[in-house]
N, C-alpha and C positions, 0 to 999 in steps of 0.2 A: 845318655849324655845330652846336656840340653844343645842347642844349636842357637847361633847368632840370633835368628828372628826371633825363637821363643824368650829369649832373653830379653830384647830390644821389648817386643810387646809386654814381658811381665813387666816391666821398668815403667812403661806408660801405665799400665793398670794399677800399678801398684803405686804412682805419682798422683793419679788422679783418684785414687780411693781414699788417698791423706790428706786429700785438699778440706778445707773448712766446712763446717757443718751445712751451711746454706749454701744453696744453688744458685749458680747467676741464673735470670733470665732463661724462660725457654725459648730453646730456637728451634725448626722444624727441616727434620730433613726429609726428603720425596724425591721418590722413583720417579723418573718422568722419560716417557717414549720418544726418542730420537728420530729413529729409523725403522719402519715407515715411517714417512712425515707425519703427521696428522696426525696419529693415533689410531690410525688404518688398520684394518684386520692382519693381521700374518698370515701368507698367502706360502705354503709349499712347503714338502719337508727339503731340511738345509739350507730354509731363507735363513739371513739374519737378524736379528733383534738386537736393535742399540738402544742402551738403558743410560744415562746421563742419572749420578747421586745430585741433587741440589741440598744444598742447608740454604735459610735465609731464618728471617729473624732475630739477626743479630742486630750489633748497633752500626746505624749509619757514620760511619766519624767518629764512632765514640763506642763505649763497651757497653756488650760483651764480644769479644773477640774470639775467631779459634784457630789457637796454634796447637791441639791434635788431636784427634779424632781415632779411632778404629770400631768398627762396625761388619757388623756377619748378616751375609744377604742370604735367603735363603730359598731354593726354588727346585720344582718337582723334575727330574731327570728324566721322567715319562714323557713330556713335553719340551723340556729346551734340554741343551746343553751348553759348559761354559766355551767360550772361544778365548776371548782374550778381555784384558782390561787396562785402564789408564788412569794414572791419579793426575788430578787438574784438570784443566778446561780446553786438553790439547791443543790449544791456540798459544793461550799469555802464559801457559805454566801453572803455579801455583798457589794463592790467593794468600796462604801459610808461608811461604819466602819471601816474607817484604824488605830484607835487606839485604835478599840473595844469597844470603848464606848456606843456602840449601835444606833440605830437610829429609829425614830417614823415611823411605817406602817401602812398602812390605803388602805382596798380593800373594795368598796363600788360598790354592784351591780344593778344597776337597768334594766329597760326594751328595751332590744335594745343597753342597754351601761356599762360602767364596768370601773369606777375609780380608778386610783393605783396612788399612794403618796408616798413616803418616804424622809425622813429631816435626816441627819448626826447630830449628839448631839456634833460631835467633826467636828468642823470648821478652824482647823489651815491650815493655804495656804501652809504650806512651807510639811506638814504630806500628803495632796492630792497631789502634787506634784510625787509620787510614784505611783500613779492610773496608769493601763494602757491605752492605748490611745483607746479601744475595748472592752467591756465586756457585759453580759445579765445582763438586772435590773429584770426581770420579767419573769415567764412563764404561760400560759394560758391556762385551756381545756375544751373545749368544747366537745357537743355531735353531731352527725349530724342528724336532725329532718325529712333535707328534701331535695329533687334530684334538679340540678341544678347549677349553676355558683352563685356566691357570692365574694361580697368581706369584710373584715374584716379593715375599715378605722379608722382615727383619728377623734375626737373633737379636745377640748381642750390640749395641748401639752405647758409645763411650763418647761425648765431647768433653773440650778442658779449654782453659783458655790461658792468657801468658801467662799467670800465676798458680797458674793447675786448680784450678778450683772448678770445679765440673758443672756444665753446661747441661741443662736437663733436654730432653729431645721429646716433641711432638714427632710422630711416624706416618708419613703416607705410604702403605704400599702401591704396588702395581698391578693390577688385574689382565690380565694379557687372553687373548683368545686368538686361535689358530683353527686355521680352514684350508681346505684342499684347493689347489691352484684349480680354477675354471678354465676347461677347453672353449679356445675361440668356434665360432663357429666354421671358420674356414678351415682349420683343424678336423672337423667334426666333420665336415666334406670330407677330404682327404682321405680319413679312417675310412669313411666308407666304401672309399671309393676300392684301396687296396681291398676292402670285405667285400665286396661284388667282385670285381677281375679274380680275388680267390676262387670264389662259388665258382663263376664261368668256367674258371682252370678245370676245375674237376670234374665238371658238369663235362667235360668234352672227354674227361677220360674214361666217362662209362658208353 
């Protein structure tokens, strides 16, 4: 029996597969590393990784616009795990609500991959027109499970814009690397220090 979301997402795929033969405009969407700031190594199993989606290249003021998108992120479970996720720019909201009229979300996780969807309820072309040409749809976080290089790639990638006519997408993935948290060296004292007081423990018991 199908379920609301699968429905809701056929309806957009199915919207945007019947859109006109030509493609508006490419626009590009990219992974880009939140948290650590910088682009910092990931340091510890059960740090977190915050993944911010960008799209840009769309039109400044002017089309192409995107009122909906859904996209399948896809990433090695040897290495991260998913935590949680958010559509918009957790600050202003969402770049796809310009007249507030809100818009359908759907985050679906499964093993290895991580489904995000959102449909604009308000479709007027002349209202997206005001979108900027740059903004985050999504942010992503993960945990780090495990040491090594990784990367956080695409599936599936669907844009459309108010008249559904579909948005072709350039892709950056994410290359992600993780590394074991480093003992300070006051730490490293410490240790030792308990591993001698042991030795001597014993050393008195013979």
């Amino acid at each position: 029996m199908r379920t609301t979301k699968q429905t809701i997402r056929t309806w957009i795929i199915a919207a945007l597969a019947a859109c006109l033969p030509a493609l508006a405009p490419a626009a590009t969407v990219s992974l880009v590393q939140v948290s650590p700031a910088g682009g910092e190594t990931v340091v510890g199993l059960g740090s977190e990784l915050e993944v911010a989606v960008v799209v840009s290249g769309l039109g400044d003021g002017a089309a192409p616009s995107l009122a909906a998108w859904d996209l399948t992120l896809l990433f090695d479970t040897s290495y991260l795990a998913y935590q949680s996720a958010e559509i918009g720019d957790g600050i202003g909201g969402s770049e796809l609500d310009i007249a507030g009229a809100g818009t359908v979300e759907l985050i679906t996780a499964g093993s290895g991959s991580l489904n995000l969807v959102e449909l604009a309820l308000e479709a007027d072309p002349l209202l997206f027109n005001t979108q900027p040409d740059a903004f985050q749809i999504a942010s992503v976080v993960f945990s780090v499970d495990g040491f090594g290089s990784s990367e956080i790639g695409f599936g599936t990638v669907v844009l459309g814009d108010p008249l559904a006519v579909e948005i072709s997408a350039d892709l950056n993935p994410l290359s992600v690397t993780t590394a074991p948290v480093p003992i300070p060296a006051a730490a490293w004292l410490f240790i030792s220090g308990l591993g001698l007081l042991g030795f001597v423990r014993r050393k008195r018991r013979f």
